[in-house]
Structures are given as C-alpha cells and as structure tokens.
Phi, psi and omega in degrees: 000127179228198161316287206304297151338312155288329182279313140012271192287004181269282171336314151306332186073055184240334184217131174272161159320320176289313171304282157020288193290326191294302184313283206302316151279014130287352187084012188277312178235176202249157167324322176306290189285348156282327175315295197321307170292320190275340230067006186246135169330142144280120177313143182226019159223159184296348187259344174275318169314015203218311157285318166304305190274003171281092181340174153250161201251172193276127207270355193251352208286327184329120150298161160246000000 
C-alpha cells in the first residue's frame, strides 16, 4: 500500500476520507498527503475528525 494507491483508489471512490485518515495513523501517508488527496484540512483533534472527513455540502447542485 502506498501514496499512489491510496489516491488511486479514493479518486474511484473505492476508500472515504475516514479509510484515508486511517492510512495517515498507521504511518503509510503523511498529514500532507491526505490534505492532497481529499482535499480536507488534516484534522489536528479527535473533535475535528469528523468535521475534516465530510465535504461541505454544495449550494448550486439541485436538479431540474
């Protein structure tokens, strides 16, 4: 498992932010490269971690 892999498979939407966040406290990628991949701030409390792996949501997206 590496960088490349993880994004790889994010990018499929095959691994969430949280599987992600899982990677970056096992040491396989760093705080950088999850920022890199989700796009989301790296969390720097356990009370953030939750706000960090959701997107926000978006205000124009309604169908017609």
């Amino acid at each position: 498992m590496n960088f490349e892999t993880i994004k790889r498979n994010f990018d499929r939407k095959l691994w969430t932010a949280p599987m992600i966040l899982k990677a970056v406290e096992k040491g396989i990628i760093t705080p950088e490269q999850y920022t890199e991949i989700t796009t989301f701030t790296y969390p720097s409390t356990q009370n953030d971690e939750v706000k960090a792996a959701k997107p926000t949501k978006r205000t124009n997206t309604k169908r017609r």
